[in-house]
C-alpha positions, 0 to 999 in steps of 0.5 A: 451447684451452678449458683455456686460456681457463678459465684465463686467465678464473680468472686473471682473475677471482680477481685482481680479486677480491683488488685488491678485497678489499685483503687486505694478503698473497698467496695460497699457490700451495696455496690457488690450486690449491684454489680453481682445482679447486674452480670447475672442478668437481673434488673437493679434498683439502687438508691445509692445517696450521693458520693456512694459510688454509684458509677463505679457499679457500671465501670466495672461491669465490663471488666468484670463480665470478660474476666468471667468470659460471658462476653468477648467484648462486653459492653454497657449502654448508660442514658444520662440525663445531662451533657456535662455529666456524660463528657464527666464520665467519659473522661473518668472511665479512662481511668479504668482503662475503658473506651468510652463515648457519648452519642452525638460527640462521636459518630456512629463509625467512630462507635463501630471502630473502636470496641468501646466497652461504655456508650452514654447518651441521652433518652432522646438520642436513643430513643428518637435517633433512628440510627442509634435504635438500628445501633442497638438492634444490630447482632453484634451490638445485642450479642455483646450488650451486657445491660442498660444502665437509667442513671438519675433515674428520678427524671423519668417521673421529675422530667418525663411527666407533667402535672395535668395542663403542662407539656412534659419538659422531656417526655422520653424519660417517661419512655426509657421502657421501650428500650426493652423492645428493641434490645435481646430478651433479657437483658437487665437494665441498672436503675440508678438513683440518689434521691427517689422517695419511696412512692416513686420508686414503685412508679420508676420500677413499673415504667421500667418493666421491672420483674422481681428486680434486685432491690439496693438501697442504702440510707440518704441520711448522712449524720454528719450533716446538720440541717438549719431552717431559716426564715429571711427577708426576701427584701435583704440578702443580710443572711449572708453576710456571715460569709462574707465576713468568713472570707475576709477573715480567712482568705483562701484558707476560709471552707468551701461553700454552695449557695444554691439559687431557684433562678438565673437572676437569684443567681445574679444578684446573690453574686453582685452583692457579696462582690459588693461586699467583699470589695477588693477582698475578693480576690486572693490576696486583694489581687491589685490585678483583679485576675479571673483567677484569683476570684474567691467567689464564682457563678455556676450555672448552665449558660456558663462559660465552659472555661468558667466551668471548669475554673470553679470545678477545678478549685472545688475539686481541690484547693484552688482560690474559689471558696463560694460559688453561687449556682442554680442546680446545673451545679448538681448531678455527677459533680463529687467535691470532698470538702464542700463545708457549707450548702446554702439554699437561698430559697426552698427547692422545689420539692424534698429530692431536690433538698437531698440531692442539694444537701448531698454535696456537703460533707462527702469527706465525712466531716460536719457539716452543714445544709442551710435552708434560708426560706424566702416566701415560698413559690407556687413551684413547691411541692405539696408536701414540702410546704406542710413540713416546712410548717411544721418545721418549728415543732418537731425535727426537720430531719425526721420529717424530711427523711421518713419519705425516703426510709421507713425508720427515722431518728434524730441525730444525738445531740441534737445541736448537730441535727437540725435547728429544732433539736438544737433548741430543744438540746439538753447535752449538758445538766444546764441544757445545751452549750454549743452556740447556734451557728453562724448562719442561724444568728439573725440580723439585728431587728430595726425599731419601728419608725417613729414618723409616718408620713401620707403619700399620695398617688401623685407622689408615688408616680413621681418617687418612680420617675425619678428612682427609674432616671437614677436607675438609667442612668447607672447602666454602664457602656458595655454590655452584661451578661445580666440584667443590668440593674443587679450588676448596678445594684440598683435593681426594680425591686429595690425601687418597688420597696421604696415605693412601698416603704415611702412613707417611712423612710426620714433617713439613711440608716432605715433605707440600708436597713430595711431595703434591697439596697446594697450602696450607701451612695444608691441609698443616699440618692433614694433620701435625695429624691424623697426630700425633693418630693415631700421636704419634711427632713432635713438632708444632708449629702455625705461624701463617701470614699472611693472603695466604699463602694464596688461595684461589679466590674462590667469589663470582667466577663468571667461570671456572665454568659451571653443570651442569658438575659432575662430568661429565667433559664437555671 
């Protein structure tokens, strides 16, 4: 009976809620059931794929609790992985007439003033900070606390636990079960996650202190994305030049795309060559100007400029001129775009959750769309089990073996062109086979013929090949200082001279070099054959003078896409 009537009041409460809030959409019976166990005092685990709504749960909890008049003045306590994300959800809460704050942005007297229904911040600041534990020890604070909501709950085992020998990069993740101590007896903790394998979540539950906990999960296998697997030359960025080419066909009118990069300097030199390329199409309309604002492509990553930031945020989110951006994973948690067409992943994440969460961000308007992986040679930083699916990745569906870690029933998209590369391959749509062409992105460069000379090159002519590949290099660094290794900006970068030196012995002309090497000018290439003709004179040079806008190279007095002190350290 009493079940009964709690019932009937949550029922109650939450619908008027919504008829105030006028959110033009429903809410999944999913988010309903977490928010239900959540006011009721029971721990949560939702696995909630991106763009679900998981926010929305904790949102309206506040408002819902008062309306059932558990709490005078409910309150919420979220620990959240990232700064940008909590200044992100901060402002969204106002929007459901909520007084949010963030611990570290407002102080501990602004806090205690101003009644504030949702308090965010870090597992560091709650845990570590002695005047943000007293906070929640205070009665009132107890008296009033409806719950304690772990977003990205992933990061407990992915951040708080390091392999055997490595420091843990955030150990407080692994910690986020002492706040049951200082907390009343009771009170649930909301564990929200877009990307946990099934093994983890036990692990996640158990450092939690979970008991009986409500279980919310809903399939991260989204149909409408189709997934390519592609393995590239890390010497060329020539996979990309499909977008290139959509860009000077359609201007700003051309889908929005996310290139993911595994490093800071992945980031730079991606961003460098398709500037390159594109030239004065870079910009909206060629934009005699050259302003910031008209830039169709854009760098994102966690040194980025807050202004910068939020020029990019703001076209994703809408229909502003930026249609590519080049980013690291800062570009990743808590961020919704609706139209994002195409994610790129140059290089292979780290591990399956990261090749989701990534993927995630394609096609929340449920239309198709696509998640690229280009596979570069794979680093040591990649899991164990991503390796052996990515090995068997020509042999049977990408999907089904991807998404079996994180359900327990699989099946392959029908037809299976709009699954993955393999089922493409594979597809029989028709009595003849298959009719649809293979994307764009999968269409490989034309291979280059093996060269017909080969030359003997001593040591003594390799040193002195990098000598004077090394002078050229230097003397291309411009004035002004970048915020970026220079020789990407310049296009003439140590890897490029260490594919020379590799393939010296092959190289008699200009089309080998532009079509084999990292070189992205056919001035710099035409300086390579220079130099090489000065050292072993066996072919005959020619110097061709090239037009003005044959090359561009990235304008070092435009600093709207490189940050200060990112030089050289790797940081994403």
């Amino acid at each position: 009976m009493a079940a009964a009537l709690e019932q009937r009041s949550f029922e109650a409460a939450l619908s008027a809620t919504l008829d105030d809030l006028d959110l033009g959409f429903s809410l999944k019976h999913e988010q309903i059931e977490a928010l239900k166990s959540f006011i009721f005092k029971k721990d949560v685990f939702a696995a909630l794929p991106t763009g679900y709504g998981k926010s929305l749960i904790y949102q309206l909890a506040p408002v819902v609790a008062k309306r059932m008049g558990l709490s005078e003045n409910p309150l919420v306590v979220i620990v959240s992985p990232l700064i940008a994300l909590m200044e992100d959800q901060v402002k969204e809460a106002s929007k459901f007439g909520l007084t949010a704050m963030q611990l570290g942005v407002h102080t501990l007297k602004d806090i205690r003033k101003a009644n504030c229904q949702l308090i965010f911040g870090s597992p560091e600041a709650w845990l570590m900070q002695s005047k943000w534990r007293e906070l929640l020890s205070t009665k009132a604070f107890r008296d009033n606390l409806l719950g304690i909501v772990v977003d990205e709950v992933h990061l407990i085992y992915k951040w708080g636990k390091a392999d055997k020998g490595h420091k843990d990069f955030r150990e407080c993740f692994a910690k986020l079960g002492e706040l049951r101590s200082i907390v009343r007896r009771g009170t649930p903790i909301l564990a929200l996650t877009a990307t946990a394998d099934l093994d983890s979540r036990a692990i996640i539950q158990k450092q939690l202190h979970f008991e009986d906990a409500t279980q919310v999960t809903v399939s991260p296998n989204r149909k409408n994305i189709r997934f390519g697997l592609i393995k590239v030359s890390s010497h060329t960025f020539d996979c990309l030049d499909w977008i290139v080419r959509e860009l000077k066909e359609h201007d700003t009118n051309m889908f929005q795309v996310i290139i993911y990069c595994r490093t800071l300097t992945a980031v730079g030199r991606v961003f460098c060559y398709l500037k390159a390329e594109l030239g004065e199409d870079c910009w909206a309309d060629k934009d005699p100007q050259r302003r910031a604002e008209n830039l169709r492509i854009g760098m994102f990553h966690s040194h980025t400029l807050p202004q910068n930031k939020r020029r990019i945020l703001d076209s994703f989110g809408g229909d502003g001129p930026c249609r590519v951006v080049v980013a690291t994973s800062a570009l990743g948690m808590g961020l919704n775009f609706p139209k994002i067409s195409h994610v790129v992943m140059y290089g292979v994440p780290e591990d399956m959750e990261a090749i989701l969460l990534e993927a995630g961000k394609a096609g929340r308007d449920g239309s198709l769309s696509h998640a690229v992986i280009y596979r570069l040679n794979l680093n040591t930083n990649v899991d164990e089990g991503l390796r052996t699916l990515l090995k068997n990745s020509s042999k049977s569906c990408f999907r089904k073996a991807l998404f079996s870690q994180f359900e327990n029933n699989t099946d392959s998209v029908v037809p299976g062109h709009l699954c993955c590369t393999y089922c493409h391959s594979v597809c029989s749509c028709t009595s003849a086979g298959c009719d649809m062409a293979v994307p764009k992105y999968e269409q490989a460069p034309l291979e280059v013929s093996a060269p017909v000379q080969i030359r003997e090159v001593t040591e003594d002519e390799k040193d002195l090949i990098q000598s004077l590949l090394h002078t050229y290099q230097l003397s291309l660094n411009p004035e002004s200082r970048l915020y970026t290794n220079s020789s990407y900006c310049t296009g003439f970068s140590d890897e490029l001279i260490n594919a020379v030196l590799e393939h010296c012995a092959e190289i008699f002309d200009l089309n080998f070099i532009m079509n084999n090497l990292p070189v992205f000018s056919k001035r710099h290439a035409q300086e390579i054959l220079r130099i090489l003709f000065e050292v072993f004179e066996d072919f005959k040079f020619t110097e061709l003078d090239f037009p003005p806008e044959d090359f561009v190279v990235p304008d070092p007095n435009y600093m709207g896409y490189f940050d200060e002190d990112t030089e050289g350290t790797g940081l994403s």
